[in-house]
N, C-alpha and C positions, 0 to 999 in steps of 0.2 A: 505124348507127354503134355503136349500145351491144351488138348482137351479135356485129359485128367486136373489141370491147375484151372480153367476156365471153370469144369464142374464144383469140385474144391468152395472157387471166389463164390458161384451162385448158390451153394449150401448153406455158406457161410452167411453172406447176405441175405438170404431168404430165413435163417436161421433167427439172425437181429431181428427183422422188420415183426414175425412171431411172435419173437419176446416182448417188442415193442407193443405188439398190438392187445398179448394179455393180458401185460401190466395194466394199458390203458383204459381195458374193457371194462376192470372190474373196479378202476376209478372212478369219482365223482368228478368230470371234469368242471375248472371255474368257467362260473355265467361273468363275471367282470374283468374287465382288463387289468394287468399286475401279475406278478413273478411269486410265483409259490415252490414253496418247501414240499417236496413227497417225504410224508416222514411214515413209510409204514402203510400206505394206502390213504393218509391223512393231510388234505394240504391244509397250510399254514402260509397266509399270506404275507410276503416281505414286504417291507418299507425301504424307498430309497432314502438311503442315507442324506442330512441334510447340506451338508458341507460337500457331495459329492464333486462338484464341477472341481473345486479347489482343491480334493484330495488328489482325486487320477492327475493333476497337473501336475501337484508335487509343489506347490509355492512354497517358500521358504519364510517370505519375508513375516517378521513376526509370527509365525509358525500356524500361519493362516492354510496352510495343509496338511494340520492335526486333524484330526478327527477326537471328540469329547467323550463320544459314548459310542455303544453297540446298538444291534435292534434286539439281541435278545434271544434272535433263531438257533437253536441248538441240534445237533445231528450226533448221535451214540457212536457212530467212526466214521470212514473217509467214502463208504459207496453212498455219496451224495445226489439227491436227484431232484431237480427242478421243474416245473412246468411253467413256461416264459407266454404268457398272451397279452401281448404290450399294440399299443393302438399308433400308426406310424413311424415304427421304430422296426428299420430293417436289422435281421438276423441271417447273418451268414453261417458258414458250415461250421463254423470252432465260434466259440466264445471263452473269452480271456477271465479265468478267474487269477489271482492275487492272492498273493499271502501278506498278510497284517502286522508289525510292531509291534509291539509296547512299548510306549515312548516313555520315560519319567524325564519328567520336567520343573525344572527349580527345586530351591531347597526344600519346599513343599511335597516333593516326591508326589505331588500329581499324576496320577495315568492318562496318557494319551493313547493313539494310534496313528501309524503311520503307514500308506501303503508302504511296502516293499517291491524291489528291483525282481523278487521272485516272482515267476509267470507260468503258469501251464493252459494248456488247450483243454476245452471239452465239446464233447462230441456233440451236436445237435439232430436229430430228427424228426420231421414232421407227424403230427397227431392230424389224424382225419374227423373233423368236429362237422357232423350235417346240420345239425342246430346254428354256426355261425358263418358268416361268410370271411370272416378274417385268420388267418392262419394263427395253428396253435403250435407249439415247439417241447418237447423235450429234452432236458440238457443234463447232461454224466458226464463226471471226469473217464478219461482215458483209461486210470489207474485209481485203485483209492487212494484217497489224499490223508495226509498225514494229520496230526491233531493241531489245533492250534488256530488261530482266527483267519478264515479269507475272506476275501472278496470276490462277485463275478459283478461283470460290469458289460452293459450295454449302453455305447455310446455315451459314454465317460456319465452315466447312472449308475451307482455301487450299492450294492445291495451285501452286507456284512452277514457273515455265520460265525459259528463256533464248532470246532468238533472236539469234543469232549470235554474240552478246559482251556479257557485261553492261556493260561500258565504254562502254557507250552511253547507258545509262540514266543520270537526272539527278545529281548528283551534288552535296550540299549538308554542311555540318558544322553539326551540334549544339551549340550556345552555351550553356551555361547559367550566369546571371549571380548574383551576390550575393543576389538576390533572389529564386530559384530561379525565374525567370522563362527558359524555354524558345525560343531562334529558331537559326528554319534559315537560315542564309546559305549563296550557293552557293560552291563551292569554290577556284573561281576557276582551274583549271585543274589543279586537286590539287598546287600546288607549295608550298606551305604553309599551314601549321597553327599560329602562333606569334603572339605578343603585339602584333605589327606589323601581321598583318592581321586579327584580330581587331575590331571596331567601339570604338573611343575610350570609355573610363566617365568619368563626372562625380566629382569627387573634393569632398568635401564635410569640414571638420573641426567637428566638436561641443566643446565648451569647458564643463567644469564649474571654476568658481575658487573653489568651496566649502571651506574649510579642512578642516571633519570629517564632512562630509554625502556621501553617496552621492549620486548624480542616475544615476534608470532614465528612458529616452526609449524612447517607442515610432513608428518611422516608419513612416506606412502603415498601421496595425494590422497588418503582420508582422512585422516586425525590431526585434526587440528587445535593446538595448544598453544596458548599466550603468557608470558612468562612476565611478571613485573618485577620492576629494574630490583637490582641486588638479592635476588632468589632462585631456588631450585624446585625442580620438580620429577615425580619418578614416576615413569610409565613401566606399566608394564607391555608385554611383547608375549605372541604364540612361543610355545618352547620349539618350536622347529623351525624358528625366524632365523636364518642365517645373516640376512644382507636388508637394511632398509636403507633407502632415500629420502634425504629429506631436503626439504626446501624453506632457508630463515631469512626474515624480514627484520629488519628493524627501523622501531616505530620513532618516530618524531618526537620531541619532548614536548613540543609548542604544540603541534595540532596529535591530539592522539590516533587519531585515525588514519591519518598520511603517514607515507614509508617515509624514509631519512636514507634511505641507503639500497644500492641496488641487490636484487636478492641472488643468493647464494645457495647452489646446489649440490650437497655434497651426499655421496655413497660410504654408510658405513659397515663393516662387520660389528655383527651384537656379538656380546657375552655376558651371564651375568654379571651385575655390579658394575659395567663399564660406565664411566662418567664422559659426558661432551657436553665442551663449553662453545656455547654458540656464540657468546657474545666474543670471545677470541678471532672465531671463523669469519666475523663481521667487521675485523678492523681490519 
């Protein structure tokens, strides 16, 4: 039995390397270093992406891990095939391709891109090139890949496709709240982008009835609001704020920038419409 499964494994592999080798034969393989597209017997040179370091990261901060645009590379469905001749840049046995977003963003309905958490392996094996002394790679998914935009990436270098339509791929808008607190919701069919379907905020009003005292509140240790004597003010809040903390000062009447009073930390439950009067909490 374990000689019949050994012959099996060497068929099989001997089988690949074949394939590999008449695909290759009857290719023009690249004279320059760069990542090409096999479309058909025709390579088609990729561009890395320019935002690449900052996409594979995934930064958040002001949305500096969008991606603006594509390169353009298109593939008729998912048996994708690459040939990878890259000049110090090691290649191991699987290389990690990505699936793509569509990100809308602002009222604008701008399209972006965003990597996605989705990952699959693709296979890599070596092309025997006697013309170059640097190793040449061929790279396949596992399985054919589904439509929609991906990435393959070598050593955080992303190099974007299409296959068929990007209109396939997921499609979510960027939220970002009062709080500078970042969610993707999905798009709901891309038919809008407006204050209706948006997620609901918690509207919360703060009361200072201080005659001549300033009152600074701190919610969260981030948001920070200063309230002048005898006014209110209405924050809003995430709809799934159960509990903040906050932390109130009140200011000096004589020097405005010195506190007047030791400050006060209180934990509240939100609900819409709930009023808190700081300047109560303060006497």
């Amino acid at each position: 039995m374990k000689i019949v499964n050994y012959y099996k494994i060497f068929i099989t592999t001997f089988t690949f390397m074949i394939l590999i080798a008449t695909n290759c034969a009857s290719l023009e393989l690249p004279e320059f270093f760069g990542v090409y597209a096999n479309k058909k017997g025709i390579l088609t040179e990729m561009t890395e992406h320019p935002n690449s370091s900052m996409a594979v990261s995934g930064i958040e901060i002001a949305g500096a891990g969008l991606m603006d645009s594509l390169s353009g590379v298109l593939f008729e469905d998912g048996k994708v095939e690459f040939i990878v001749f890259l000049n110090k840049v090691k290649i191991g046995g699987n290389v990690p391709v990505v699936k793509i977003d569509r990100i809308i963003v602002g009222k604008s309905k701008q399209e972006k891109y965003r990597v996605s958490k989705e990952k699959k392996m693709m296979r890599v094996a070596p092309i025997s090139n006697s013309s170059s002394k640097k190793e040449m790679f061929r790279v396949v998914p596992k399985e054919s890949l589904e439509p929609g935009i991906w990435a393959i990436i070598f050593e955080n270098k992303l190099y974007d496709f299409v296959i068929k339509d990007k209109s396939y791929s997921d499609c979510t808008r960027r939220v970002v709240n009062s709080f500078a607190q970042i969610k993707y919701v999905p798009c709901n069919g891309e038919k809008s982008y407006d204050s209706q379907s948006t997620e609901k905020n918690i509207k919360i009003t703060l009361i200072n009835e201080f005659r001549k005292n300033d009152v600074v509140v701190e919610i969260d240790d981030k948001l920070r609001i200063r309230l002048y004597p005898s006014s209110r003010k209405i924050v809003e809040l995430p709809a799934d704020k159960k509990k903040i903390k906050i932390a109130i000062y009140k200011m000096s009447k004589y020097r405005k920038n010195r506190f007047s009073k030791a400050i006060k930390r209180k934990q509240f439950s939100v609900i819409d419409g709930k009023e808190i009067n700081l300047s109560s909490l303060l006497r």
